[in-house]
C-alpha positions as a LaTeX table, in Angstrom:
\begin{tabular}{lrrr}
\hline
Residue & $x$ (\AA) & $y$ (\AA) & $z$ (\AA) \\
\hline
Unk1 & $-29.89$ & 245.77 & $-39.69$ \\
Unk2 & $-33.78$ & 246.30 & $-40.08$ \\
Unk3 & $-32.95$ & 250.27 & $-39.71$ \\
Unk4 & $-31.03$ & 250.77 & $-42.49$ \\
Unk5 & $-32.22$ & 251.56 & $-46.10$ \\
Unk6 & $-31.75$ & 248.16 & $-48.76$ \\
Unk7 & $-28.89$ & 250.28 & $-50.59$ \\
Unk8 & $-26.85$ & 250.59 & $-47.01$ \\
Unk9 & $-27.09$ & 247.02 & $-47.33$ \\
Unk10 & $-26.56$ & 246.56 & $-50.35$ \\
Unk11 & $-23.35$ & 248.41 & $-50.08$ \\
Unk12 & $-22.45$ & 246.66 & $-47.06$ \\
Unk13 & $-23.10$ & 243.00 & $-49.08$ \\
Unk14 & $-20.47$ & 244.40 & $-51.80$ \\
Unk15 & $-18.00$ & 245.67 & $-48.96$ \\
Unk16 & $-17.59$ & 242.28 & $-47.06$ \\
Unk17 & $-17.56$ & 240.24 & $-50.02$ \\
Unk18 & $-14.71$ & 243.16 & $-51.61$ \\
Unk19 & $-12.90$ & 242.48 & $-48.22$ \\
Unk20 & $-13.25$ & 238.58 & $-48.37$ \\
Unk21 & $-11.52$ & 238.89 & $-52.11$ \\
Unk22 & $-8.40$ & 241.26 & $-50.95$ \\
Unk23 & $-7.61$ & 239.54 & $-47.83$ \\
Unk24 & $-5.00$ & 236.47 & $-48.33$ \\
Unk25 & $-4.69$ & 235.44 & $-44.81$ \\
Unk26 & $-6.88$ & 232.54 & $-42.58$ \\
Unk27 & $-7.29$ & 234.71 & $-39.71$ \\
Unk28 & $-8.81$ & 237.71 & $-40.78$ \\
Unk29 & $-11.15$ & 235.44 & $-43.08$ \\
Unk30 & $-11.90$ & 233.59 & $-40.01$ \\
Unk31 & $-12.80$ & 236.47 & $-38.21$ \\
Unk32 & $-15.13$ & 237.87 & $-41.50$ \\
Unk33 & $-16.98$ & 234.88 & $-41.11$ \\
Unk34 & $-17.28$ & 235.47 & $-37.28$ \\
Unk35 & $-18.86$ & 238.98 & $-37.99$ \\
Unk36 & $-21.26$ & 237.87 & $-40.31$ \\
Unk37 & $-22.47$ & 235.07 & $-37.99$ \\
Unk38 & $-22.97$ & 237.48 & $-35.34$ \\
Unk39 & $-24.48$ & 240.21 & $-37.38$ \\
Unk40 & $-26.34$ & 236.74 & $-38.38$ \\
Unk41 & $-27.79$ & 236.22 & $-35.15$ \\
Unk42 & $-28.40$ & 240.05 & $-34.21$ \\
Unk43 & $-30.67$ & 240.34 & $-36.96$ \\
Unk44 & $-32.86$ & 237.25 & $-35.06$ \\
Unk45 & $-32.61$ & 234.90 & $-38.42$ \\
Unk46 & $-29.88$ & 232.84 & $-37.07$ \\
Unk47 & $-32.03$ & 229.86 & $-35.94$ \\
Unk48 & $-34.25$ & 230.16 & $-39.49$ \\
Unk49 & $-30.99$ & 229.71 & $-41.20$ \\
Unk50 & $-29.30$ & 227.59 & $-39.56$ \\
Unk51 & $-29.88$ & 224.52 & $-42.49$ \\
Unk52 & $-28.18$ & 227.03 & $-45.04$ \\
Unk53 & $-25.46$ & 228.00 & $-43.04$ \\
Unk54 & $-24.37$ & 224.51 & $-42.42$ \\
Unk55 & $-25.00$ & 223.43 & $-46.04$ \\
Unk56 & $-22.32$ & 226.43 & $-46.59$ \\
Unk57 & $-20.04$ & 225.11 & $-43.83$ \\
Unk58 & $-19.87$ & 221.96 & $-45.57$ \\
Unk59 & $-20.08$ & 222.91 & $-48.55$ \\
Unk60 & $-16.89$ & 225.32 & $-47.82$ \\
Unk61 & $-14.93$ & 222.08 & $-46.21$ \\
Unk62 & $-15.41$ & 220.39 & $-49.38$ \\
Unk63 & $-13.50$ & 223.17 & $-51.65$ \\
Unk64 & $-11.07$ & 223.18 & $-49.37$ \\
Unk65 & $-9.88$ & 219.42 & $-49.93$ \\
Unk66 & $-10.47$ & 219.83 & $-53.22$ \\
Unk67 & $-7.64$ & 222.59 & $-52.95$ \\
Unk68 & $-5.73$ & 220.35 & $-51.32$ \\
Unk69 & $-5.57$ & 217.54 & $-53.58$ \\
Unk70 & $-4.76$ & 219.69 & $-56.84$ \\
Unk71 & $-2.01$ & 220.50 & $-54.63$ \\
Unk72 & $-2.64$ & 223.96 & $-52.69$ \\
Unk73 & $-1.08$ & 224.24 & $-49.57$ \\
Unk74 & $-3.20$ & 224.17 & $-45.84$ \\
Unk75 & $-3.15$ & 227.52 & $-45.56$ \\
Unk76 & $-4.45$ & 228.10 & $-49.30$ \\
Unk77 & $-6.95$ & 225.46 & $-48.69$ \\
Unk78 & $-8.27$ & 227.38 & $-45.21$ \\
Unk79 & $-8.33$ & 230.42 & $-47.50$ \\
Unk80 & $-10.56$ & 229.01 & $-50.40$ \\
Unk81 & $-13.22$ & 227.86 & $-47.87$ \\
Unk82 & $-13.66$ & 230.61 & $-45.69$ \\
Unk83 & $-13.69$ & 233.26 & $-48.31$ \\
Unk84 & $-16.77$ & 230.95 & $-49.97$ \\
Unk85 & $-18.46$ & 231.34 & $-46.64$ \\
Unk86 & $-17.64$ & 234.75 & $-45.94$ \\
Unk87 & $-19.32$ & 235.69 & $-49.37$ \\
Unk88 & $-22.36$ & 233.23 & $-48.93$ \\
Unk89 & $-23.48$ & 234.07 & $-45.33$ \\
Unk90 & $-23.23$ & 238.03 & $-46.42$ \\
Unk91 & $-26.04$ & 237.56 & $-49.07$ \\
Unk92 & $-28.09$ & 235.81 & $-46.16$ \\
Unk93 & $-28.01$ & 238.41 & $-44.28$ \\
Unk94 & $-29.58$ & 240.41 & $-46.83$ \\
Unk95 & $-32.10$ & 238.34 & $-48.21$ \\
Unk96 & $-33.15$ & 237.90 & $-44.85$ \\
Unk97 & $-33.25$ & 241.35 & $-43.69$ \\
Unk98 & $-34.42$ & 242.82 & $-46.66$ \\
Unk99 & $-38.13$ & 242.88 & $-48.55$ \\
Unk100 & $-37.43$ & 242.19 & $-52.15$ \\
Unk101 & $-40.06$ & 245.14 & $-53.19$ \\
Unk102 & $-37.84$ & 247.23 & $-51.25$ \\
Unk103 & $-34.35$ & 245.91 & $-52.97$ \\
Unk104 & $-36.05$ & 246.68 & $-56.31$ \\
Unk105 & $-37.14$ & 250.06 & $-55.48$ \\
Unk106 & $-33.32$ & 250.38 & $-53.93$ \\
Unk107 & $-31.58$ & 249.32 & $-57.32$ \\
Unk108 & $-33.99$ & 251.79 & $-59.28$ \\
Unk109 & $-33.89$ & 254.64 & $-57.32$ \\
Unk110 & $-30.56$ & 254.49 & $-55.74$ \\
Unk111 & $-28.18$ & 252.66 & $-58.16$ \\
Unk112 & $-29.87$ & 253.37 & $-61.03$ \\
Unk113 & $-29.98$ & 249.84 & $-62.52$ \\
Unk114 & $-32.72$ & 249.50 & $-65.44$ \\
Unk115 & $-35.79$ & 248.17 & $-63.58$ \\
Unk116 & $-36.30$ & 245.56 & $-65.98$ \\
Unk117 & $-32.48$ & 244.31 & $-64.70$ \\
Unk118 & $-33.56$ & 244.88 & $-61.25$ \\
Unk119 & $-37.02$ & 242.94 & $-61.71$ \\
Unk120 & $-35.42$ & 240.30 & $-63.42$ \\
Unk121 & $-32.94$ & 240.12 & $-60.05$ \\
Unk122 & $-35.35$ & 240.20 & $-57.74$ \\
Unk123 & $-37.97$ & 238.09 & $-59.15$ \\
Unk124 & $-35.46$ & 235.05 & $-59.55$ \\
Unk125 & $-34.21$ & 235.94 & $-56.14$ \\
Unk126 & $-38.45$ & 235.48 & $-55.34$ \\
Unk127 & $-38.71$ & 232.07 & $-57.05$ \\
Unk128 & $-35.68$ & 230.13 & $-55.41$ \\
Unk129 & $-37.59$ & 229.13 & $-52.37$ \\
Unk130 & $-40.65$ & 228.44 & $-54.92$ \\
Unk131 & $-38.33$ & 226.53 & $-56.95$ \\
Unk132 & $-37.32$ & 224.23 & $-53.95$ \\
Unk133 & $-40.74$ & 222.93 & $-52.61$ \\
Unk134 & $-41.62$ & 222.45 & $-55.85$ \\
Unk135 & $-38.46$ & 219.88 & $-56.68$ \\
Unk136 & $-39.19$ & 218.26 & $-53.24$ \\
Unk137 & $-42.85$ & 217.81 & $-54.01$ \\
Unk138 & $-41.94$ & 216.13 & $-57.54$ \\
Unk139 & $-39.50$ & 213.88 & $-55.89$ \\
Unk140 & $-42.65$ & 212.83 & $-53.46$ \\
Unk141 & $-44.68$ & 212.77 & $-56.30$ \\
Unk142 & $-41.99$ & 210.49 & $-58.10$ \\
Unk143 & $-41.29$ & 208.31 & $-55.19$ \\
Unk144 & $-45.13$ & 207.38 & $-54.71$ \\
Unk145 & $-44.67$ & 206.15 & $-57.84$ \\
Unk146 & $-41.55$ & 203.80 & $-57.40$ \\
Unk147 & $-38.52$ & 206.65 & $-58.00$ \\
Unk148 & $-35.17$ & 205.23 & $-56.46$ \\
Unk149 & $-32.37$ & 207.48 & $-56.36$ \\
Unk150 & $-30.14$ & 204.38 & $-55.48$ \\
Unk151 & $-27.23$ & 203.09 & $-57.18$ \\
Unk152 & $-23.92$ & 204.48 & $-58.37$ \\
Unk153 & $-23.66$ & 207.98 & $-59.62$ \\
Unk154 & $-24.21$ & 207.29 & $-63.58$ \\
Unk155 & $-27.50$ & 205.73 & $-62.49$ \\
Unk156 & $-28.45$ & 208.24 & $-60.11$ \\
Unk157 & $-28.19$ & 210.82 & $-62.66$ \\
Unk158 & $-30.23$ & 208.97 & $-64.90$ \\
Unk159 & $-32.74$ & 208.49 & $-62.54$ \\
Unk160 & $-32.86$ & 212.10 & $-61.59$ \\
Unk161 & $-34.04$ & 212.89 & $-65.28$ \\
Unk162 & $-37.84$ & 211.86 & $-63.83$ \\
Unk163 & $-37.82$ & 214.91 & $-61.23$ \\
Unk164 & $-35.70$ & 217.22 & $-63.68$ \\
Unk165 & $-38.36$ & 217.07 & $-66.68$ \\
Unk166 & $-41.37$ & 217.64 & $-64.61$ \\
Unk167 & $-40.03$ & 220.45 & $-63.01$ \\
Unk168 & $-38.65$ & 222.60 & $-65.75$ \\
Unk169 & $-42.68$ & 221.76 & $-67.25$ \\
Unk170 & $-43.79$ & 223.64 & $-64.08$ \\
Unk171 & $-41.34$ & 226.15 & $-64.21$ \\
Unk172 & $-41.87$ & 226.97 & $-67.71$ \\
Unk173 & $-45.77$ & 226.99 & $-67.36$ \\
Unk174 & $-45.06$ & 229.19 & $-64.47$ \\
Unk175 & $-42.91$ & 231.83 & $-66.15$ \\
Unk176 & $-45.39$ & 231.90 & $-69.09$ \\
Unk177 & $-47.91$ & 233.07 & $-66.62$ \\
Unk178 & $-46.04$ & 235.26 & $-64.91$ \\
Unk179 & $-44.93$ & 237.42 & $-68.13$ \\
Unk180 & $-48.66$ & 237.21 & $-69.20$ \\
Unk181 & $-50.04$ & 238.90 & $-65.96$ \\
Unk182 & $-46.97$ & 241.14 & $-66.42$ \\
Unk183 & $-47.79$ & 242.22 & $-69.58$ \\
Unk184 & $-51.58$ & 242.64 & $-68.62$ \\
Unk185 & $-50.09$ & 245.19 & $-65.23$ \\
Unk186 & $-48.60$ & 247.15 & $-67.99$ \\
Unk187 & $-44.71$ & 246.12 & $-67.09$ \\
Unk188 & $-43.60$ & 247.83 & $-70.47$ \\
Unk189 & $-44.91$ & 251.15 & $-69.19$ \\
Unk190 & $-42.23$ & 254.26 & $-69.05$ \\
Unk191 & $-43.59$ & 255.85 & $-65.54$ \\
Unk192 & $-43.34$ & 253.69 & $-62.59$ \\
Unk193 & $-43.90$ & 254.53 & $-58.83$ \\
Unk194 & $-42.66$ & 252.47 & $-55.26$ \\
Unk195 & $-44.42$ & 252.46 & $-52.44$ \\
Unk196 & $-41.12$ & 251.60 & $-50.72$ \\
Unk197 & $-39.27$ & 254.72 & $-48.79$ \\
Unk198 & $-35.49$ & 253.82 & $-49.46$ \\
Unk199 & $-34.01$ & 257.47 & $-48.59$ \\
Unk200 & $-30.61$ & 257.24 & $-46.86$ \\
Unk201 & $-30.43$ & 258.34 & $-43.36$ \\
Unk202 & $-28.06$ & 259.98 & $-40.89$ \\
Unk203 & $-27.44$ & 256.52 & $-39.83$ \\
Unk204 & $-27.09$ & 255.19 & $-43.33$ \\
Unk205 & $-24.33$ & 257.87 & $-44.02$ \\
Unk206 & $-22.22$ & 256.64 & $-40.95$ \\
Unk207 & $-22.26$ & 253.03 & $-42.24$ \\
Unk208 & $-21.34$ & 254.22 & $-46.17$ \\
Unk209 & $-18.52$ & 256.02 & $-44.38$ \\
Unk210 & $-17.43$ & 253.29 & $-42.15$ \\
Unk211 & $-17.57$ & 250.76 & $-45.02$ \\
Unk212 & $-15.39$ & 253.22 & $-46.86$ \\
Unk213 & $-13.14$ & 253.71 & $-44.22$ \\
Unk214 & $-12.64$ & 250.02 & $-43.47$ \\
Unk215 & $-11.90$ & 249.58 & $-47.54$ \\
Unk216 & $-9.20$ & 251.77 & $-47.59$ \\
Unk217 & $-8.07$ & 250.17 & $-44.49$ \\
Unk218 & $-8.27$ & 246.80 & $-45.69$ \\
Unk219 & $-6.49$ & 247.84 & $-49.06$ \\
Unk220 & $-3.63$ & 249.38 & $-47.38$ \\
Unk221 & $-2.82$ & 246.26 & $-45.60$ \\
Unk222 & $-2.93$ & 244.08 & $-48.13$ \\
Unk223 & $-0.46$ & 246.05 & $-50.07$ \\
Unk224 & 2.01 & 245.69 & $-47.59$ \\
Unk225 & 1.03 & 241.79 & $-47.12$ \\
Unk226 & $-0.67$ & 242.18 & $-43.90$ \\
Unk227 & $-3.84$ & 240.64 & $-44.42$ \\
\hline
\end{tabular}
């Protein structure tokens, strides 16, 4: 994965997650989600993500009874949570493989999104992990100073409201700094450069063509209820 150009994989993101919306069946979902953990684990980022992947497992289990009790069938259930993983673990892959300087430069140059669109992607993309520690260091913060997040769920939420307004004060003071140093770097300036080298390669072609190929492949069986 680390040889291919951020649009291949970008393209690639967009194919599996096209292919976990067309197929209808458990099985070939099942074995989507079996590709994408090993193309996980070939990439070397299985271990690091390991945490999110099993939040997503779980997280997937829980849709599925939810299916069930509005009154899907098993096999709809199945369905519902494996297509949420199939279209999770994808964007894993390429947040992990992927420099987000060189996913900007990608959208720009390749796809031709509006670099303020692709900045504004990118940089909230760059602040989740930010956003995290922070919330975990606030509830620290808070429970030093006698935060319980005991009781039933009306009371938790409540509760809650003592790491919630601290952090959106951070967050706020943070994106006020952020657009001033942006505005001071000229980010309103009409001629831009990248240092990143996104050009498509032999290699890259193959995969676009492959992806295609598997599309059409994937399209044809589902309109004759295959997949």
């Amino acid at each position: 994965m680390q040889r291919f150009v951020p649009v291949t994989k970008l393209i690639g993101t967009a194919a599996f997650s096209f292919w976990a919306l067309v197929i209808h069946t458990p099985v070939p979902l099942a074995v989507l989600v079996v590709i994408e953990l090993c193309l996980l684990a070939l990439c070397g980022n299985f271990k690091s993500t390991s945490k999110a992947v099993l939040s997503l497992a779980v997280f997937a289990v829980f849709l599925a009874v939810v299916q069930l009790i509005g009154g899907g069938s098993l096999e709809s259930a199945y369905v519902t949570g494996l297509r949420m993983l199939a279209m999770t673990i994808v964007f894993i892959i390429l947040l992990t493989t992927t420099r987000l300087q060189d996913l900007t430069a990608a959208l720009v140059k390749q796809i031709r999104v509006p670099y303020e669109y692709a900045f504004m992607f990118t940089a909230a993309l760059r602040f989740v992990p930010d956003f995290i520690a922070e919330s975990h260091a606030v509830q620290e913060a808070q429970a030093c100073r006698g935060f319980s997040a005991k009781g039933n769920i009306f009371r938790k939420i409540l509760n809650y409201m003592s790491v919630i307004q601290p952090l959106m004060l951070k967050s706020l003071g943070r994106s006020e700094t952020m657009a001033l140093s942006l505005e001071l770097r000229g980010f309103n300036s009409d001629t831009r450069s990248f240092m990143s080298n996104v050009r498509l390669r032999g290699c890259d072609y193959l995969v676009l063509l492959l992806f295609v190929l598997l599309s059409i492949g994937v399209i044809y069986l589902r309109m004759h209820d295959l997949v």
